[in-house]
C-alpha positions in Angstrom: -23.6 22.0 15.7 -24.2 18.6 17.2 -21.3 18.3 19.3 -22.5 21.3 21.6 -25.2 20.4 23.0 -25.0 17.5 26.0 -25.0 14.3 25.2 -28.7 12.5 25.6 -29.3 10.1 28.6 -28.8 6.6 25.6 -25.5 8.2 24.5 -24.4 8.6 28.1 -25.6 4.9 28.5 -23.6 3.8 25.1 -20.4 5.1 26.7 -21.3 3.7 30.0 -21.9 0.2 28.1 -18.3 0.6 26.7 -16.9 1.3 29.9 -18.1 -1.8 31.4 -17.3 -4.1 28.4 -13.9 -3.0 28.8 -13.6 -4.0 32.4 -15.1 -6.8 32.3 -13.0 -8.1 29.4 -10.0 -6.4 31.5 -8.0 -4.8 28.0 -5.2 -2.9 26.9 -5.3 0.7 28.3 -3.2 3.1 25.6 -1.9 6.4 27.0 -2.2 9.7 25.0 1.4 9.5 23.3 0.5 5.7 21.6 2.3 4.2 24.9 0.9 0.8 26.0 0.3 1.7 29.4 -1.4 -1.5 30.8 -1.5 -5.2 28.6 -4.6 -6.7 29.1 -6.5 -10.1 28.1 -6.5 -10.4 24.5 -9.2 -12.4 21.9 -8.1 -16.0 22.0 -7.2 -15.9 26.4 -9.1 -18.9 28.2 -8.4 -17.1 31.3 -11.1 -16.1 34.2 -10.6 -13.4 37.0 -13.8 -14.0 38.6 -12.9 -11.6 41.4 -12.5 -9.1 39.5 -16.1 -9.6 37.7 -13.9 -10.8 34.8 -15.4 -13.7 32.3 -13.2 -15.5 29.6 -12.0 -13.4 26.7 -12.7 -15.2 23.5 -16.7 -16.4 25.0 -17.0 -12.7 25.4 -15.6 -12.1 21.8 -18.2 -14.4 21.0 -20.9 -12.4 22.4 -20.7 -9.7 20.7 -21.0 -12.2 17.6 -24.2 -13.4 19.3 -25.5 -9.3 19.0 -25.6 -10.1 15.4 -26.9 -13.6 15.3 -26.5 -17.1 16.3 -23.3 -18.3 16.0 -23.6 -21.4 14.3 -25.3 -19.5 11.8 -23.5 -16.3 11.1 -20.2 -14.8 9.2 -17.7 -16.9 11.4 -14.6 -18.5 10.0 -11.4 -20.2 10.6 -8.9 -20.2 8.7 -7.4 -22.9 6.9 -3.3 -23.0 5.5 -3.0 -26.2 3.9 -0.4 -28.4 4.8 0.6 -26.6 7.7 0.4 -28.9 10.4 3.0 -31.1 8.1 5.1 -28.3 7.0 6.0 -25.5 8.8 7.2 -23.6 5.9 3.6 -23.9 4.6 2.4 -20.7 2.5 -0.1 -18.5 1.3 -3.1 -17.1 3.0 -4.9 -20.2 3.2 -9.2 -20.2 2.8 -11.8 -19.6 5.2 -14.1 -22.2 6.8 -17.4 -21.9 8.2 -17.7 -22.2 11.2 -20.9 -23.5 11.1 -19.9 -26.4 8.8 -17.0 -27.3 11.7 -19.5 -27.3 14.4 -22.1 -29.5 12.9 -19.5 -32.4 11.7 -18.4 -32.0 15.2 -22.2 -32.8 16.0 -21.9 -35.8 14.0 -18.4 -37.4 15.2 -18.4 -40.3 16.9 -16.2 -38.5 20.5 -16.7 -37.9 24.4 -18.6 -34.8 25.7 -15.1 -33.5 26.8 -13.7 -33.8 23.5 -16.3 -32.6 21.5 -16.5 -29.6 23.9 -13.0 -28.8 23.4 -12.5 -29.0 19.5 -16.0 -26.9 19.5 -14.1 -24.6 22.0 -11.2 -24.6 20.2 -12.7 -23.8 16.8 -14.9 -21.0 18.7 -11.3 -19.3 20.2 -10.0 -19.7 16.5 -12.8 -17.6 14.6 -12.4 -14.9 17.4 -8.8 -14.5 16.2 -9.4 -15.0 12.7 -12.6 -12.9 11.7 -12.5 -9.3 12.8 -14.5 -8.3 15.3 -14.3 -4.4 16.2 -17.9 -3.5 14.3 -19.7 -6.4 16.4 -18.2 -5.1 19.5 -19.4 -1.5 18.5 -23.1 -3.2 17.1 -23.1 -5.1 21.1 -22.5 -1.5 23.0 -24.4 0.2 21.3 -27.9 -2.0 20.8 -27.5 -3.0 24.5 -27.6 0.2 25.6 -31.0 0.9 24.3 -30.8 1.8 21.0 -33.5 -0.1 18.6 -32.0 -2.1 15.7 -34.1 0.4 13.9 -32.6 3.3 14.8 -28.7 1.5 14.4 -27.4 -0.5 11.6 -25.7 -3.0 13.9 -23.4 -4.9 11.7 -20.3 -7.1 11.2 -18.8 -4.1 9.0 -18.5 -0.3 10.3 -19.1 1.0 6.8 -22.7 -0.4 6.9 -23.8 2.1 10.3 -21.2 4.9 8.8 -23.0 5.1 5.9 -25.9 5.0 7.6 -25.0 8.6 9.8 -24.2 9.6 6.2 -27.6 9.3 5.0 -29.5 10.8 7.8 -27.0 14.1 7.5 -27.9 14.3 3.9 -31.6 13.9 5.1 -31.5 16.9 7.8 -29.6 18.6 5.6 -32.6 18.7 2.9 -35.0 19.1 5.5 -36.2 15.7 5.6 -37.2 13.5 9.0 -34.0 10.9 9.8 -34.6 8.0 12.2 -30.8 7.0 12.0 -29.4 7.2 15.6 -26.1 8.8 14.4 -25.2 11.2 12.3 -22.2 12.0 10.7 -20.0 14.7 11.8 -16.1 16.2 11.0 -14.5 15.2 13.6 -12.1 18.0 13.1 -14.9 20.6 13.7 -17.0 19.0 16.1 -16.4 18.9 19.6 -16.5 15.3 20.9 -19.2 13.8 23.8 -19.8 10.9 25.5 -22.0 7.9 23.2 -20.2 9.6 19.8 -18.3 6.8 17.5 -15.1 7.8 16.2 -14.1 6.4 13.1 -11.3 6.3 10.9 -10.3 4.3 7.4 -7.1 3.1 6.4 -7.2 3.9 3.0 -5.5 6.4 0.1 -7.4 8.8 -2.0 -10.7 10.0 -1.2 -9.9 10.1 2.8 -11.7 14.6 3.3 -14.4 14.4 5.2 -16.7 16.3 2.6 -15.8 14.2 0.5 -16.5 10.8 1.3 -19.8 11.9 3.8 -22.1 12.6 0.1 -20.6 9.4 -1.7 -21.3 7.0 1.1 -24.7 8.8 1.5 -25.2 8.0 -2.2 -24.6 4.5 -1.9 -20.6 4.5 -3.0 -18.1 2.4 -1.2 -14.7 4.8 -2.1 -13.4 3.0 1.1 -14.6 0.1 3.3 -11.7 -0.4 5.8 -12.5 1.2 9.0 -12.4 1.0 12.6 -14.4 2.8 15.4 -14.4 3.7 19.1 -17.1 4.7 21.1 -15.7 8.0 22.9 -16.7 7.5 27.1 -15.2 10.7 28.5 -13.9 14.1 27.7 -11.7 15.8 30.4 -11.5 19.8 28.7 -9.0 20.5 31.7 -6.4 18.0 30.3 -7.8 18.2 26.6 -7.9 14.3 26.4 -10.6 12.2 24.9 -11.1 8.8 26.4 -12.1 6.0 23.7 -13.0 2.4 23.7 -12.8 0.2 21.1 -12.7 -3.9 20.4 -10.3 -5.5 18.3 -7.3 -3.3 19.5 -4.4 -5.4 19.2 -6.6 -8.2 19.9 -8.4 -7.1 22.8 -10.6 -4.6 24.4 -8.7 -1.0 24.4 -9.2 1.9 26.4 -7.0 4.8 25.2 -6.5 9.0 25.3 -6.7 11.0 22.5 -5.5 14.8 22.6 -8.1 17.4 21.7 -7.8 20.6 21.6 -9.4 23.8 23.2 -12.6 23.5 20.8 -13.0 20.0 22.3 -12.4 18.7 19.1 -9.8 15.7 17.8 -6.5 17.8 17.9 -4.1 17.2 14.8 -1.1 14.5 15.6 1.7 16.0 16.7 4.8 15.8 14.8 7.0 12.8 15.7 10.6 14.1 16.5 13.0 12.2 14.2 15.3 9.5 15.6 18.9 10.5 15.9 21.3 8.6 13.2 23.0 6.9 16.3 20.1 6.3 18.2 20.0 3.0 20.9 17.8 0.4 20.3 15.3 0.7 22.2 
């Protein structure tokens, strides 16, 4: 089983990666029960704690973008409701614009460096909260902490590196060589280390493990919604799992997940129900 053997030296630097990331962005920290126990800088912040080693939010959002590509080049959008500036009451979900196409009429405008360097700013802070950004914050961690882009799908979509540890568990599985980094494990059966990504969907139907692992091997898509940490720490003694991921309520997230004696992903606990004359609150 993978999960019992120690973790290599590049997953121990993946988690180590994460750790940093998280400080430096200075995020959300998430107690074991779902308790916000600290609220941190989130995506669109122009703030900068330089004494705590602390840069500004939404430029670091944008580098996890730049793992992927340049970013006058790549998937980033703002969003557009039209009519909203005028009306309030404005509706609908709007479209998407480049942000590419922004930032090279802004090239083109007849404006001062200062104001060109805002509106560019300010369209730069807009696609950090508009386009999701959880899978280039995993693809960032995990290619800066060694691991070739041959080895690692790094990508804009978890799905694309999940299916990816899919693949290479059907490959071993049939006896065949596997270069992926990652392969893909039941998280319910595996004990959790250091460097592992845990990942979940947020869909109906197909959601067992055995399951969805052959189709998305195959090439299926039964889901595509998902988000992943990167587990940093396991404490047996207090059977808590330490993850970090990006895009957590719109910032870096460090939380505790209960496992269980095995060392792997306890089942939730069951919520006690709230009394008919409960206070709010």
């Amino acid at each position: 089983m993978a999960g019992a053997a120690a973790p290599s030296s590049v997953a121990l630097a993946i988690a180590g990666t994460a750790v940093r990331e998280h400080e430096s962005f200075g995020g959300h920290v998430i107690g074991p029960g779902g308790a916000l126990v600290r609220f941190g800088a989130v995506e669109a912040d122009a703030m900068r704690d330089e004494p705590a080693g602390r840069g500004v939010p939404w430029r670091q959002v944008m580098r996890y973008w730049e793992t992927l590509g340049a970013l006058g080049e790549g998937p980033l959008q703002v969003r557009r409701i039209p009519r909203l500036q005028e009306d309030a009451g404005a509706s609908g979900a709007g479209d998407l614009v480049p942000l590419a196409d922004l930032l090279t009429r802004l090239r083109g405008a007849t404006l001062s460096e200062a104001e060109r360097e805002a509106l560019g700013q300010a369209a730069f802070r807009a696609a950090a909260s508009d386009i999701p950004w959880s899978a280039a914050f995993v693809s960032h961690v995990v290619l800066t902490a060694g691991v070739s882009r041959l080895r690692f799908q790094a990508a804009m979509a978890h799905l694309d590196y999940v299916a990816e540890a899919a693949r290479r568990s059907r490959d071993e599985a049939q006896g065949l060589t596997a270069g992926a980094f990652y392969r893909a494990c039941d998280p319910r059966t595996t004990p959790l280390r250091p460097g592992d990504l845990l990942c979940i969907h947020r869909h109906t139907g197909p959601g067992d493990f055995a399951a969805l692992v052959p189709a998305l091997a195959a090439g299926e898509r039964p889901v595509w919604n998902l988000h992943c940490d990167v587990v940093v720490a396991v404490d047996g003694r207090r059977r808590l799992a330490t993850v970090i991921g990006g895009n957590v309520l719109q910032s870096v997230a460090r939380r505790d997940l209960r496992i269980d004696t095995r060392g792997t992903l306890a089942r939730p606990r069951r919520a006690s129900a709230c009394p008919a004359e409960g206070r709010i609150g």
